[in-house]
N, CA, C and O atoms as a printed pandas DataFrame, in Angstrom:
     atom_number atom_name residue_name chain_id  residue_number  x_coord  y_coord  z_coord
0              1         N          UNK        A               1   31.905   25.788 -248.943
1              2        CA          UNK        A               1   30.603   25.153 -248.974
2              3         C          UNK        A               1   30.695   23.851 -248.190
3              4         O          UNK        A               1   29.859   24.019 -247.303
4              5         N          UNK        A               2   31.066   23.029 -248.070
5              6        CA          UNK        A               2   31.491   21.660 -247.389
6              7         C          UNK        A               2   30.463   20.319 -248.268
7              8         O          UNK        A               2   29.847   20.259 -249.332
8              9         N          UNK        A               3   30.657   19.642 -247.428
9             10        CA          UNK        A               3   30.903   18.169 -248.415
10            11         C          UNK        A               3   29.167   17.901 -248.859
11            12         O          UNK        A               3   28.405   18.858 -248.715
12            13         N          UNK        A               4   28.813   17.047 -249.201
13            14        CA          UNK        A               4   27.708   17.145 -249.752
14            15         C          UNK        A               4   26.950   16.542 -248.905
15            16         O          UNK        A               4   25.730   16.584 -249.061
16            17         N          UNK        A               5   27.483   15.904 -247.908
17            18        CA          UNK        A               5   26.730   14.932 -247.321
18            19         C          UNK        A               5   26.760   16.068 -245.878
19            20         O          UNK        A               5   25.975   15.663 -245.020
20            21         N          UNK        A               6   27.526   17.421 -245.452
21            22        CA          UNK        A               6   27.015   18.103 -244.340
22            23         C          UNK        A               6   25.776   18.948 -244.985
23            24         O          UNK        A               6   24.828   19.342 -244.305
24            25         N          UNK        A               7   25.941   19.230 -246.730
25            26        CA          UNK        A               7   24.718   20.024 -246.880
26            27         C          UNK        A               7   23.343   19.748 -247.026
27            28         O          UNK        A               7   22.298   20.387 -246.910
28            29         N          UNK        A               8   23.662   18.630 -247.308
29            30        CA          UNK        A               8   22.572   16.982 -247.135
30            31         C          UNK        A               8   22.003   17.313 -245.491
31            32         O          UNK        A               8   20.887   17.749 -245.208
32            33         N          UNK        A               9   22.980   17.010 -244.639
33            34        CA          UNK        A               9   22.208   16.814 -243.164
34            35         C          UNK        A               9   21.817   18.568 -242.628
35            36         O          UNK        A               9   21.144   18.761 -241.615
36            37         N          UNK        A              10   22.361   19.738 -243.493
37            38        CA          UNK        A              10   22.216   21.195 -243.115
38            39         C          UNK        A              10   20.304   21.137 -243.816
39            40         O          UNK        A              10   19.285   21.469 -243.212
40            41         N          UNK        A              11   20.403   20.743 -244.850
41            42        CA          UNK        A              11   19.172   20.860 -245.791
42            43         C          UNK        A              11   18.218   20.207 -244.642
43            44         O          UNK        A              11   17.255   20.859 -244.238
44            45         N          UNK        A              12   18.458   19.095 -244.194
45            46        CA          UNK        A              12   17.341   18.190 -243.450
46            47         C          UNK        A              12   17.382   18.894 -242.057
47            48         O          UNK        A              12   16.592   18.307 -241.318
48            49         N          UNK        A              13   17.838   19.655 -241.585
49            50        CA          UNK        A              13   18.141   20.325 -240.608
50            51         C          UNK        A              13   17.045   21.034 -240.719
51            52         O          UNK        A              13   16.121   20.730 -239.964
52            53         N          UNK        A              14   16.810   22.418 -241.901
53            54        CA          UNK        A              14   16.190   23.064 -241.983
54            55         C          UNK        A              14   14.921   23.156 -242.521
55            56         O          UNK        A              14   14.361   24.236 -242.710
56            57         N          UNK        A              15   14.311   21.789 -242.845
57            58        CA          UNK        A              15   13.399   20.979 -242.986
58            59         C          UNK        A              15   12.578   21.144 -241.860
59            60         O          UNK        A              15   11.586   21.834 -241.621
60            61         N          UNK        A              16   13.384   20.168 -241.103
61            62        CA          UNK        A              16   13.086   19.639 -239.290
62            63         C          UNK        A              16   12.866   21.264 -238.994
63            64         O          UNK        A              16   11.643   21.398 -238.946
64            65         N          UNK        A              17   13.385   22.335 -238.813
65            66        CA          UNK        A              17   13.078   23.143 -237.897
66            67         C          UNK        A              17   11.969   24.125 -238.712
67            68         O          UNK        A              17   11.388   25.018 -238.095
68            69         N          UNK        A              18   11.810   23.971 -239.645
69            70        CA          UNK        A              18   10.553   24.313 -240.662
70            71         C          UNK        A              18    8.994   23.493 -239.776
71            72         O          UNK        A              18    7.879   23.971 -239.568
72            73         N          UNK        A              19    9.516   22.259 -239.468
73            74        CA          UNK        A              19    8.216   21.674 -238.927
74            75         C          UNK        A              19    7.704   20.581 -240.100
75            76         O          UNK        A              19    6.615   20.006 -240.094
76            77         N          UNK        A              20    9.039   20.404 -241.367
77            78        CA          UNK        A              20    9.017   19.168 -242.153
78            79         C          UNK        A              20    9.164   18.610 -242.158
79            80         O          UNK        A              20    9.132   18.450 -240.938
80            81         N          UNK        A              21    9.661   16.884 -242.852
81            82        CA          UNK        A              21   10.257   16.316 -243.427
82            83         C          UNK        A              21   10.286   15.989 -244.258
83            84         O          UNK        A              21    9.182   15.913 -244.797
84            85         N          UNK        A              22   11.577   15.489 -245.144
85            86        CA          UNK        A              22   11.601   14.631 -246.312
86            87         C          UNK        A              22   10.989   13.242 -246.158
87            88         O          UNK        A              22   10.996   12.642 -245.083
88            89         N          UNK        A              23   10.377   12.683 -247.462
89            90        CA          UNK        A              23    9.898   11.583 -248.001
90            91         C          UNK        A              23   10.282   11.246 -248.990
91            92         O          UNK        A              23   10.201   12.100 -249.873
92            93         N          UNK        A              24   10.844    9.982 -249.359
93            94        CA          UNK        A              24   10.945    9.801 -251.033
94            95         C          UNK        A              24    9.679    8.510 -251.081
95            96         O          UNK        A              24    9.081    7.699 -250.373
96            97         N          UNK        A              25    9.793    8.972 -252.328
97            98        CA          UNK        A              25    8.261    7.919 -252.864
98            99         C          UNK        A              25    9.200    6.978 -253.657
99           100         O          UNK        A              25   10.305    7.518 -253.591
100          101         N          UNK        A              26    9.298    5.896 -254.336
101          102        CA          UNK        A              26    9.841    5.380 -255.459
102          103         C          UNK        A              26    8.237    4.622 -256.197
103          104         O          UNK        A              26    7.586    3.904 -255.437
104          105         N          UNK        A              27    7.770    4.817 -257.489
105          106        CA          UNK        A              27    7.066    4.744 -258.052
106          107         C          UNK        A              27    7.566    4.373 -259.820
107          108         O          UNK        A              27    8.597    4.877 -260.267
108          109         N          UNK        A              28    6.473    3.231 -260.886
109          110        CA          UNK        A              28    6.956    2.933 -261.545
110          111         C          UNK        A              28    7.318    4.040 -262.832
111          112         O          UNK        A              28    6.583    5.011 -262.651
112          113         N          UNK        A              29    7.966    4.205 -263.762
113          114        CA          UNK        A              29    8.213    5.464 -264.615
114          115         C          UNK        A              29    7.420    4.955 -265.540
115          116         O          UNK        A              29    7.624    3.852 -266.048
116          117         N          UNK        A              30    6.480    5.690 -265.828
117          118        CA          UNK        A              30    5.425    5.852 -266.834
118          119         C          UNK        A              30    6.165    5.861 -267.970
119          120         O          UNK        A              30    5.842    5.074 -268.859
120          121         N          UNK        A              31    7.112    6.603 -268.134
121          122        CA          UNK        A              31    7.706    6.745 -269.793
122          123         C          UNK        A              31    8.452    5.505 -270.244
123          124         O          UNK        A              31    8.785    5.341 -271.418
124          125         N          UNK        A              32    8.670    4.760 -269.411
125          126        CA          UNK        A              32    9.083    3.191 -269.794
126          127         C          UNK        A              32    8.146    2.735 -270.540
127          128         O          UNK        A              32    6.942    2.762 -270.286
128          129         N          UNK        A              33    8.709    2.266 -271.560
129          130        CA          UNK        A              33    7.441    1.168 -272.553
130          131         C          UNK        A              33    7.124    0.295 -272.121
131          132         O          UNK        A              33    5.949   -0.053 -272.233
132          133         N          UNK        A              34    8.168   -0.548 -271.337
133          134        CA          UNK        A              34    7.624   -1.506 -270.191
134          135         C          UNK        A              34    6.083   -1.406 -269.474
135          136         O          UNK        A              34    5.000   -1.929 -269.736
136          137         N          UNK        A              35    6.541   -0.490 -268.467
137          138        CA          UNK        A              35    5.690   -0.026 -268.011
138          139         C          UNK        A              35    4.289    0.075 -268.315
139          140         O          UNK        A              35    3.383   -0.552 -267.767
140          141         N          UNK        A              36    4.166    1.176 -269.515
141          142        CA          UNK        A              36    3.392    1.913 -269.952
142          143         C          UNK        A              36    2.133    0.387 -270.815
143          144         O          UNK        A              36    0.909    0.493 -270.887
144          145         N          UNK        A              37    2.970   -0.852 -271.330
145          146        CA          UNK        A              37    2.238   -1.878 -271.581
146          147         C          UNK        A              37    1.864   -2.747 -270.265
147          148         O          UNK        A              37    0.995   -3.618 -270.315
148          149         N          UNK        A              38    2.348   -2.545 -269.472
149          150        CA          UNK        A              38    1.927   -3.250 -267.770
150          151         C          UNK        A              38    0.731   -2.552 -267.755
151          152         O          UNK        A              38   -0.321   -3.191 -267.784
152          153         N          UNK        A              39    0.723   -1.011 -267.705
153          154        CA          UNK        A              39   -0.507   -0.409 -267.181
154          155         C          UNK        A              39   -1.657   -0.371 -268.001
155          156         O          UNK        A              39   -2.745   -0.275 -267.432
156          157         N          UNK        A              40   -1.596   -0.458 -269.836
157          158        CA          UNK        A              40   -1.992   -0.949 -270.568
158          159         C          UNK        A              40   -2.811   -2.162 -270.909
159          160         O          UNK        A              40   -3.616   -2.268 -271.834
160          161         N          UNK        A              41   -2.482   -3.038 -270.031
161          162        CA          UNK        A              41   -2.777   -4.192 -270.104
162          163         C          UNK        A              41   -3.809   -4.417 -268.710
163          164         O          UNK        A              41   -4.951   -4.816 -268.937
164          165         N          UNK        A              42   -3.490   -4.216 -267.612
165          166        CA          UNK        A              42   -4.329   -3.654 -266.553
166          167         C          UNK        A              42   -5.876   -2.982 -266.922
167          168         O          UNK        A              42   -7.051   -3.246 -266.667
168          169         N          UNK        A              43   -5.066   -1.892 -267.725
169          170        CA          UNK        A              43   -6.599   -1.258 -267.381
170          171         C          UNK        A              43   -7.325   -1.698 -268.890
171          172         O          UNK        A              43   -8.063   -0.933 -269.511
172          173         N          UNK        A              44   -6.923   -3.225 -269.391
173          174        CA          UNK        A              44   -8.017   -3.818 -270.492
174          175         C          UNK        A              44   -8.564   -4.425 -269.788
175          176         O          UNK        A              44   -9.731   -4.368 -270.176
176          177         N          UNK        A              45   -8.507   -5.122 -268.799
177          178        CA          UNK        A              45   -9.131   -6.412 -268.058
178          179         C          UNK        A              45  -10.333   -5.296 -266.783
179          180         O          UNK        A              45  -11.225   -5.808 -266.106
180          181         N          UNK        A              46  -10.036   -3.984 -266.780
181          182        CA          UNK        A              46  -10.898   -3.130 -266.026
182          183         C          UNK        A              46  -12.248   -3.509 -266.440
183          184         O          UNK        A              46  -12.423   -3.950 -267.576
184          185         N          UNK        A              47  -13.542   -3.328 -265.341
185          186        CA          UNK        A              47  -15.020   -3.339 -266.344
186          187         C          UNK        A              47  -15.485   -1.921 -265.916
187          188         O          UNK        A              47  -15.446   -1.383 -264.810
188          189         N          UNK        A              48  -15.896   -1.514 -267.008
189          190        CA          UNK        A              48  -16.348    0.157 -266.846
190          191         C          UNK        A              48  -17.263    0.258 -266.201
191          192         O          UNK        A              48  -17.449    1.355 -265.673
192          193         N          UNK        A              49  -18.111   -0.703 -265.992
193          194        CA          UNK        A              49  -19.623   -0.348 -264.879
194          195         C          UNK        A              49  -18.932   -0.075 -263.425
195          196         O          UNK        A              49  -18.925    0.977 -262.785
196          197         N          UNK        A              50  -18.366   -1.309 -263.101
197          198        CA          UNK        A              50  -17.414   -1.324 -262.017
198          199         C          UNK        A              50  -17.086   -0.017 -261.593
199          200         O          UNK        A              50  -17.659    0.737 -260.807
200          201         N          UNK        A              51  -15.604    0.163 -262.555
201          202        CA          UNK        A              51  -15.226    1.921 -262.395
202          203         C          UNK        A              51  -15.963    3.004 -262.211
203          204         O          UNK        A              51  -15.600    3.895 -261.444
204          205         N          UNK        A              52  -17.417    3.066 -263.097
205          206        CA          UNK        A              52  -17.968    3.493 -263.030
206          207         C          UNK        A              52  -18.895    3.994 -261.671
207          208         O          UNK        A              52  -19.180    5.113 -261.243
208          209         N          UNK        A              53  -19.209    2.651 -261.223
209          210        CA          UNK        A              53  -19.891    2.863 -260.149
210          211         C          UNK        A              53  -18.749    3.124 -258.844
211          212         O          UNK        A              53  -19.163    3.633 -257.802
212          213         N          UNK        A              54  -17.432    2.774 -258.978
213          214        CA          UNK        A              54  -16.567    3.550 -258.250
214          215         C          UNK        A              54  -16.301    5.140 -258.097
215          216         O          UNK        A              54  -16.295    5.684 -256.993
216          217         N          UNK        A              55  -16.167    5.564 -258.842
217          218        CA          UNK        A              55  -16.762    6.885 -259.150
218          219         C          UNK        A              55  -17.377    7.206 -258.628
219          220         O          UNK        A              55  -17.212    8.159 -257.866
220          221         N          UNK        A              56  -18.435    6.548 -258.781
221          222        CA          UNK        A              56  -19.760    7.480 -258.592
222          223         C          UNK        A              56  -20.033    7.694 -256.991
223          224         O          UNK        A              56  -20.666    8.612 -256.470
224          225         N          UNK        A              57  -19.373    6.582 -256.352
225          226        CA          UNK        A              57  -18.976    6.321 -255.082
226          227         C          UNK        A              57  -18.187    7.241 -254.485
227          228         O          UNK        A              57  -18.586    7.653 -253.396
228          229         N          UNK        A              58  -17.015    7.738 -254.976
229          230        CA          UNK        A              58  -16.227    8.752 -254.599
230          231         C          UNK        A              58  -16.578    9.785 -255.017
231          232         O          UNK        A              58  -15.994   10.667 -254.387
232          233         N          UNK        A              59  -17.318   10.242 -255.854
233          234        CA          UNK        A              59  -17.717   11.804 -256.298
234          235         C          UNK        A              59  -19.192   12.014 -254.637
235          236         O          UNK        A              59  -19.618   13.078 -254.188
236          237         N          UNK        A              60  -19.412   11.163 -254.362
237          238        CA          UNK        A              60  -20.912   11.243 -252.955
238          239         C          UNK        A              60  -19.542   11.324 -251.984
239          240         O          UNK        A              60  -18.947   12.401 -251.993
240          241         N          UNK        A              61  -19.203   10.630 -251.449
241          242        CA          UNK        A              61  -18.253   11.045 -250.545
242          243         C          UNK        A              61  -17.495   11.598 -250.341
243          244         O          UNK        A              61  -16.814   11.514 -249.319
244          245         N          UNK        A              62  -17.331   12.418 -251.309
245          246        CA          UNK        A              62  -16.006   13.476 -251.678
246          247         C          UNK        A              62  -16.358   14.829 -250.821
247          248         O          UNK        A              62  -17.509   14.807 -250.385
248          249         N          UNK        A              63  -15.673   15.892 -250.520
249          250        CA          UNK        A              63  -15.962   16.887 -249.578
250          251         C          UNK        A              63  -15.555   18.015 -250.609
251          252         O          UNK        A              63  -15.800   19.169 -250.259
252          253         N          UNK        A              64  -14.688   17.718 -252.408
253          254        CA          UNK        A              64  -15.108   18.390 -252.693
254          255         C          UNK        A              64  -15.862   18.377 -254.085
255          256         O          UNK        A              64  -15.978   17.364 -254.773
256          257         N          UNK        A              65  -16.414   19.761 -254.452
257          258        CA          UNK        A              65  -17.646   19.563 -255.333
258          259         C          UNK        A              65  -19.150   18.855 -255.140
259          260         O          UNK        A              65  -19.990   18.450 -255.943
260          261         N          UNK        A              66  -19.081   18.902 -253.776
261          262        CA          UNK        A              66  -20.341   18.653 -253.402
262          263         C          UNK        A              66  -21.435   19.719 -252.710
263          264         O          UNK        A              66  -21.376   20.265 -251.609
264          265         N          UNK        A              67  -22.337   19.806 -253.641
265          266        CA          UNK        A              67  -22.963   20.697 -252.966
266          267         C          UNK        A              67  -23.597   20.355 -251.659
267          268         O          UNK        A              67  -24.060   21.401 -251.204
268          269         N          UNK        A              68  -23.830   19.322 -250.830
269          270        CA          UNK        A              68  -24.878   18.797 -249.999
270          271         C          UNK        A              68  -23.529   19.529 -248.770
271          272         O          UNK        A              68  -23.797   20.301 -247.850
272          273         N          UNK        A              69  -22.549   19.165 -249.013
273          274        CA          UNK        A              69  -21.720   19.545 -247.580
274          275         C          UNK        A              69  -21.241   20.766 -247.647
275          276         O          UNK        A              69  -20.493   20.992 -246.695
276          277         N          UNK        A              70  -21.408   22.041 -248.694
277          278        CA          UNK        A              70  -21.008   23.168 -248.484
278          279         C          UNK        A              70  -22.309   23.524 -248.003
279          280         O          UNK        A              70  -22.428   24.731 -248.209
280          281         N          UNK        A              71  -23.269   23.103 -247.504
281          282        CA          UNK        A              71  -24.593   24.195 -246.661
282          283         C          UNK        A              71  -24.371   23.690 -245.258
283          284         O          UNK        A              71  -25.267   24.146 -244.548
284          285         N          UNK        A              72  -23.436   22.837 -244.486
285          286        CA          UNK        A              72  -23.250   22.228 -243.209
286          287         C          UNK        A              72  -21.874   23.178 -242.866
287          288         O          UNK        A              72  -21.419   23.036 -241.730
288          289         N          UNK        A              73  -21.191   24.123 -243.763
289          290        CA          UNK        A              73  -20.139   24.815 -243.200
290          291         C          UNK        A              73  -20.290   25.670 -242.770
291          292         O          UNK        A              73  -19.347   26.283 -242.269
């Protein structure tokens, strides 16, 4: 099998000739209690009209579940 680091560059090899690549994301872990009171605490200071009308903003511009842009296809 060989070392981990040729099956490492064999894997990304066959990625690349797939027409892929790898990405890593690093993002915070939700299951941290830490965390989970960071995001907690965030979304108290949110105002729901706000959100609300964000929403409502992205559900009109959205391409999907809209009926107005499935009669233009």
């Amino acid at each position: 099998m060989g070392t981990g680091a040729a099956r490492v560059r064999q894997y990304r090899e066959r990625l690349k000739a797939a027409g892929l690549r790898e990405v890593r994301i690093v993002l915070p872990d939700a299951r941290s209690p830490e965390v989970r009171a960071r995001i907690a605490a965030q979304m108290a200071n949110l105002d729901p009209e706000e959100e609300a009308e964000a929403l409502r903003w992205i559900e009109a511009v959205s391409m999907f579940d809209n009926e107005d842009l499935d009669e233009t296809r």
